[in-house]
C-alpha positions as CSV (number, residue, x, y, z in Angstrom):
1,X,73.9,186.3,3.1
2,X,73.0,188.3,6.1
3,X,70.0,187.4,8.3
4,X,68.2,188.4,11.4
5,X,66.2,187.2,13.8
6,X,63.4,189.6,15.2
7,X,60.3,189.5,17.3
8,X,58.9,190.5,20.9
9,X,60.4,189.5,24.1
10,X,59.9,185.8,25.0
11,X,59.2,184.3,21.7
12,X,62.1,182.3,20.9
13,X,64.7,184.5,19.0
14,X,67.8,183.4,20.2
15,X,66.3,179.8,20.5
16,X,65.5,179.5,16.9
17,X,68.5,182.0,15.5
18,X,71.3,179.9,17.3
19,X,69.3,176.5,16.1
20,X,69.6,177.9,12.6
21,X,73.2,179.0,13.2
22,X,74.0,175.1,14.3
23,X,71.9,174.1,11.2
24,X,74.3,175.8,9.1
25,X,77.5,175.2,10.7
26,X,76.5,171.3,10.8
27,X,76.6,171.2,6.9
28,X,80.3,172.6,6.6
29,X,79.2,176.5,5.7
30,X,80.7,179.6,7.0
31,X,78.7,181.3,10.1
32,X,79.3,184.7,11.9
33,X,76.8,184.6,14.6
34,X,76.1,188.0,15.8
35,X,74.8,188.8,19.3
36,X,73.1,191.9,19.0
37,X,70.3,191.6,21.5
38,X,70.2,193.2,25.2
39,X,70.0,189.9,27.2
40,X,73.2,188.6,25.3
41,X,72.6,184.7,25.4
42,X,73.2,183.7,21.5
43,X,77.5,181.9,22.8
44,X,75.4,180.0,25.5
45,X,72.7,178.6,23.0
46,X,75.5,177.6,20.9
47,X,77.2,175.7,23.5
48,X,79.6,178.1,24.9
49,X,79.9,177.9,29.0
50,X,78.1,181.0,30.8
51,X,81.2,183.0,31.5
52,X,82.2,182.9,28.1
53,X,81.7,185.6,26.4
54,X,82.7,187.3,22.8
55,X,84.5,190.9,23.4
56,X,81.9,193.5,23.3
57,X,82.1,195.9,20.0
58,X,80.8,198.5,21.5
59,X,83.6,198.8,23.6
60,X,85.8,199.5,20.7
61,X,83.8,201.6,18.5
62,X,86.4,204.3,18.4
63,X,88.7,201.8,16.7
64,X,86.5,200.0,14.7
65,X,85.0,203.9,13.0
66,X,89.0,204.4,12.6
67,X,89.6,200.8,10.7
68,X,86.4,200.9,8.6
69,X,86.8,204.9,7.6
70,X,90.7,204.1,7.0
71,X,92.1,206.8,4.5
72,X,88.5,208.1,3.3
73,X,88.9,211.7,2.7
74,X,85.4,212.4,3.3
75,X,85.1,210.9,6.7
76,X,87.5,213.0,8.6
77,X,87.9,210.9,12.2
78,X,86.3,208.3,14.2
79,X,84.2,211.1,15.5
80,X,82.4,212.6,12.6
81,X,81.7,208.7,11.9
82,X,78.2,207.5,12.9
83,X,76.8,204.3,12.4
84,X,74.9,204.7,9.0
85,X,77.8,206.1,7.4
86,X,78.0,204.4,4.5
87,X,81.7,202.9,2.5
88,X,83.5,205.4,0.3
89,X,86.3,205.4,-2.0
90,X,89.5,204.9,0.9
91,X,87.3,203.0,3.0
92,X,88.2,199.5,4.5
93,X,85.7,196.8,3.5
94,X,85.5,193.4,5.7
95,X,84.7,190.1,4.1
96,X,83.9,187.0,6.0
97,X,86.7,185.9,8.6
98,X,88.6,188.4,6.9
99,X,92.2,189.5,8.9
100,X,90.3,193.2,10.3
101,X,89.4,193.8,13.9
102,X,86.2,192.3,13.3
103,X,86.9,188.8,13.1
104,X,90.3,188.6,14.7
105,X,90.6,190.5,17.7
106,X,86.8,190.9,18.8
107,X,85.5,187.7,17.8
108,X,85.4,184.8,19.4
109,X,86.1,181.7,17.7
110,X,82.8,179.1,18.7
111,X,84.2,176.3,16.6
112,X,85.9,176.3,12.8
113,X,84.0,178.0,10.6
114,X,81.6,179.6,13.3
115,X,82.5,183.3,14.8
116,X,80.8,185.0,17.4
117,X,80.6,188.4,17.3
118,X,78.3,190.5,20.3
119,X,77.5,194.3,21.1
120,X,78.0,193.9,24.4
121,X,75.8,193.9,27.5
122,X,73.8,196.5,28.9
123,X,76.1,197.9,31.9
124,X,75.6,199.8,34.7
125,X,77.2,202.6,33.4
126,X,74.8,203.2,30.4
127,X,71.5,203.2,32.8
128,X,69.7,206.4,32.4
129,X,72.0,207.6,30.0
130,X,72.3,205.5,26.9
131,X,69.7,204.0,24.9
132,X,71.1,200.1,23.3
133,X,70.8,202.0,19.9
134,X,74.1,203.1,20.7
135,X,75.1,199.4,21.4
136,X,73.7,198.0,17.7
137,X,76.2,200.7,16.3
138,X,78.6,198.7,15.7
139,X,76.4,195.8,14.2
140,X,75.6,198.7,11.8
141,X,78.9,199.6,10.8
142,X,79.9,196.2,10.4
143,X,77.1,194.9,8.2
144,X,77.7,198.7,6.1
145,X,81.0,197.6,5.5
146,X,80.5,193.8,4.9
147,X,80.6,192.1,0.7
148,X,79.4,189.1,1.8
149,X,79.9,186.3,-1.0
150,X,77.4,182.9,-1.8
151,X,77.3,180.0,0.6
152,X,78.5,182.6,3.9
153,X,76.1,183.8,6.6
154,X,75.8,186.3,8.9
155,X,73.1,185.3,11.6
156,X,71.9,188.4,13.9
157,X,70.1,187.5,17.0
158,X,68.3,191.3,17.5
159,X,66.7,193.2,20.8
160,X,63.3,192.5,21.3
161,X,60.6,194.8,19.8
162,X,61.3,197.5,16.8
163,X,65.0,198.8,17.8
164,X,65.5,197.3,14.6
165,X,64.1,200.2,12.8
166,X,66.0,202.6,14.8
167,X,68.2,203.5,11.9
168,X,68.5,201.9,8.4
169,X,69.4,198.5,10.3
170,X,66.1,196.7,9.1
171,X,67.4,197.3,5.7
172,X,71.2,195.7,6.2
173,X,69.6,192.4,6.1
174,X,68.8,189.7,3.0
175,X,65.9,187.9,5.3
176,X,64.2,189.0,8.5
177,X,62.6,186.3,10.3
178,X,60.5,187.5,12.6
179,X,59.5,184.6,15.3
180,X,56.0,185.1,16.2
181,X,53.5,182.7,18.3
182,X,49.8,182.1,17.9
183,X,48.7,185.0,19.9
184,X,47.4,188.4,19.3
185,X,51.1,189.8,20.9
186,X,52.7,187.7,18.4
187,X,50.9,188.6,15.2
188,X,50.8,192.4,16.5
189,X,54.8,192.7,16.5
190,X,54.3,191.1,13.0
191,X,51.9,193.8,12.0
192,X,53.8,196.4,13.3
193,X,57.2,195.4,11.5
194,X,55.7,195.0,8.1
195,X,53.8,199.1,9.0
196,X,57.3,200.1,9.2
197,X,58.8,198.2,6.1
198,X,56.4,198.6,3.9
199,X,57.6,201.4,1.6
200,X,61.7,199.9,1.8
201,X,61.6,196.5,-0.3
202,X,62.4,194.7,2.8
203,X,61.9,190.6,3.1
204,X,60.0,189.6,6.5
205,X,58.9,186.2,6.7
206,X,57.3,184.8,9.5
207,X,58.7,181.3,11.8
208,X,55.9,180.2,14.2
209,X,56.8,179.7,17.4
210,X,55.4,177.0,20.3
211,X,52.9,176.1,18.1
212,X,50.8,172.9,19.6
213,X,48.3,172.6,16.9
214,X,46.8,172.5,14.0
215,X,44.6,175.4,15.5
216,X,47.9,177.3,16.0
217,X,49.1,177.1,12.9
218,X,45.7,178.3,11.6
219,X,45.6,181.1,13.7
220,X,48.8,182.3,12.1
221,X,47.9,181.8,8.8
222,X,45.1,183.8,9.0
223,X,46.7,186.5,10.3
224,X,50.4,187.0,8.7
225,X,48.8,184.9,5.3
226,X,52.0,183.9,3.2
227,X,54.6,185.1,5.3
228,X,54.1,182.1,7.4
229,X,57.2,180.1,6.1
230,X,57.5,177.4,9.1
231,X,56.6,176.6,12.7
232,X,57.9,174.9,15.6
233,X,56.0,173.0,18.4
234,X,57.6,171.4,21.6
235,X,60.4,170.0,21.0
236,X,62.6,167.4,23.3
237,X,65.5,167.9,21.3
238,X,66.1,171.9,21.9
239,X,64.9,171.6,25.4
240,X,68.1,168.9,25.6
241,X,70.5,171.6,23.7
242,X,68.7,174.5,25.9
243,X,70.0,172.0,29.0
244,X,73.3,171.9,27.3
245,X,73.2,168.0,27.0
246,X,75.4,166.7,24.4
247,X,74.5,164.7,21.5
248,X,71.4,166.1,21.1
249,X,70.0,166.7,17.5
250,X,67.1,168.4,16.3
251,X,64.0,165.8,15.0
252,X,63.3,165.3,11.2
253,X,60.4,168.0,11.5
254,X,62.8,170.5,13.3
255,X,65.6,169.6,10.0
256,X,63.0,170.6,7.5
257,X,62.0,174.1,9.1
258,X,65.5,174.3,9.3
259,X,65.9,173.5,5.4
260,X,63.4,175.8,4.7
261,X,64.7,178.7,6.3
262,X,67.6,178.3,4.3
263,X,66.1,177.7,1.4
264,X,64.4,181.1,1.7
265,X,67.5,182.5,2.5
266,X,69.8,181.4,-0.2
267,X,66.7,182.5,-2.6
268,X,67.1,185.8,-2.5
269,X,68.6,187.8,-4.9
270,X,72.0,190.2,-4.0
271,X,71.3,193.6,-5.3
272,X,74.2,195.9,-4.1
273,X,73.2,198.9,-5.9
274,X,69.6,198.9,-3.3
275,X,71.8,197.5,-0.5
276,X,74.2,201.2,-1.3
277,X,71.2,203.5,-1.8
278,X,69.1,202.3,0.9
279,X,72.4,203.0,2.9
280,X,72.9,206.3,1.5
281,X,69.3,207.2,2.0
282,X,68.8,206.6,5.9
283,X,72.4,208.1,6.2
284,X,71.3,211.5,5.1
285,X,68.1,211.4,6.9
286,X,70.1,210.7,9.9
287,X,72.4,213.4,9.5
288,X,69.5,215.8,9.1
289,X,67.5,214.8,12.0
290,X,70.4,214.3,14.8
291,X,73.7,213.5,13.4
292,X,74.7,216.6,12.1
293,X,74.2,218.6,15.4
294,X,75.7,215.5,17.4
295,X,78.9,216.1,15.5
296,X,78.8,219.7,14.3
297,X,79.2,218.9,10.4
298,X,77.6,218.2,7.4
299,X,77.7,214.3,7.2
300,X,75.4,214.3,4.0
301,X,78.7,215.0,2.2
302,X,80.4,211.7,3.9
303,X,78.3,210.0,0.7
304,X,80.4,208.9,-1.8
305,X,78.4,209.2,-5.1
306,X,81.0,207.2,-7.3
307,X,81.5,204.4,-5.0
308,X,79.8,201.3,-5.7
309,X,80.5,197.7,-4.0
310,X,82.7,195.1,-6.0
311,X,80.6,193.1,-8.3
């Protein structure tokens, strides 16, 4: 299943996504945590020392278009490859901790059974140049490309604010949790990302964030209604894994959100026929509005309309 966690600046994202990551991992399933957010501090909330760091994809993306297009006669180099392209007949699919660039070479390995793969940080040599669209590429590609099978995750901790809609990214994932606090910033993000969902079929739920009270949690329910699926309040526990103290394990209330969110998670229904055509769909309106002047072709035809994922 493929998840992401979304929400402004500041609320918790990588707090709660590498918590839920842990969560997982701790009860023996398969996790690729993905860092695809500008501040790149997913490895370090897992555990991992500060000058660790995962191999950025969008260094590689050259090599990675080239893997994934493989012998696909309709995508004809890494070049004319952009990241909504969608699979094809020829092309290379990835499957969890599969032998592919992906999880070998660019991944670092957290602990067995948890990957960590990251875009890479913003660098001096993209200021006033590059936007980090560029950067969540990759993460594109890779979640295009991905049959992801019951009981595996993919966790994606995203940039702050609405990059996610940038491209057809919103719609790669089986959940968005979008981590909100009781304040009018909070719920506005909320608002904003189910304005821009709303005609796609897309599942956001909601996971309050330093919540203190009952009047909190209020506050959020009257503004998101049933999207509100948990909440969390302080907390000694993640401010001890936030320290990096070892040994330190979430409280009973903390478990249960946690149970929840995967509850909601495992829930959901695969349907690979929408997870193609929604593909398909914001690939050609790419390729209209920019991508087809970028690369100087016709990338509608890069759809495939016989290919369909493995059942």
């Amino acid at each position: 299943m493929k998840v992401a966690f979304v929400g402004k600046g500041g609320s918790g994202k990588t707090t709660l996504s590498s918590l839920f990551i842990r969560h997982l991992h701790a009860t023996g399933l398969p996790v690729v945590a993905v860092d695809a957010d500008i501040n790149q501090h997913l490895g370090t909330a897992l555990g991992l020392a500060e000058d660790v760091a995962a191999p950025a994809l969008g260094d590689h993306l050259t090599a990675l278009k080239d893997h994934l297009r493989g012998d696909n006669p309709r995508i004809a180099s890494a070049a004319t490859m952009v990241k909504t392209t969608p699979p094809g007949h020829g092309s290379r699919l990835l499957h969890m901790f599969g032998r592919d660039p992906f999880h070998t070479d660019l991944s670092l390995d957290v602990a067995p059974g948890l990957k960590l793969l990251a875009t890479g940080p913003f660098t001096d040599d993209d200021l006033g140049v590059a936007c980090y669209h560029s950067k969540t590429g990759a993460v594109e590609l890779y979640l295009n490309h991905l049959v992801d099978g019951p009981g595996e995750y993919v966790v994606v901790d995203m940039t702050a604010g609405a990059d996610t809609f940038a491209s057809g990214l919103f719609t790669r994932f089986d959940v968005l949790f979008l981590v909100a606090e009781p304040t009018r910033k909070g719920v506005s993000v909320y608002r904003q990302y189910t304005d821009y969902a709303r005609d796609y079929d897309v599942t956001i739920k909601v996971v309050g964030n330093k919540v203190h009270d009952e009047q909190d949690v209020a506050y959020l329910r009257e503004h998101v209604g049933e999207d509100l699926l948990t909440w969390f309040g302080h907390s000694p526990a993640v401010r001890a894994i936030e320290q990096g103290r070892e040994g330190a394990h979430l409280e009973e209330a903390g478990i249960a959100s946690m149970d929840v969110l995967r509850k909601t998670v495992d829930e959901q229904v695969k349907d690979w026929q929408k997870y193609l055509r929604q593909a398909t769909e914001f690939h050609v309106k790419n390729a209209r509005s920019w991508a087809n002047r970028a690369t100087g072709e016709d990338l509608a035809a890069q759809v495939d309309p016989e290919f369909a994922f493995p059942a």
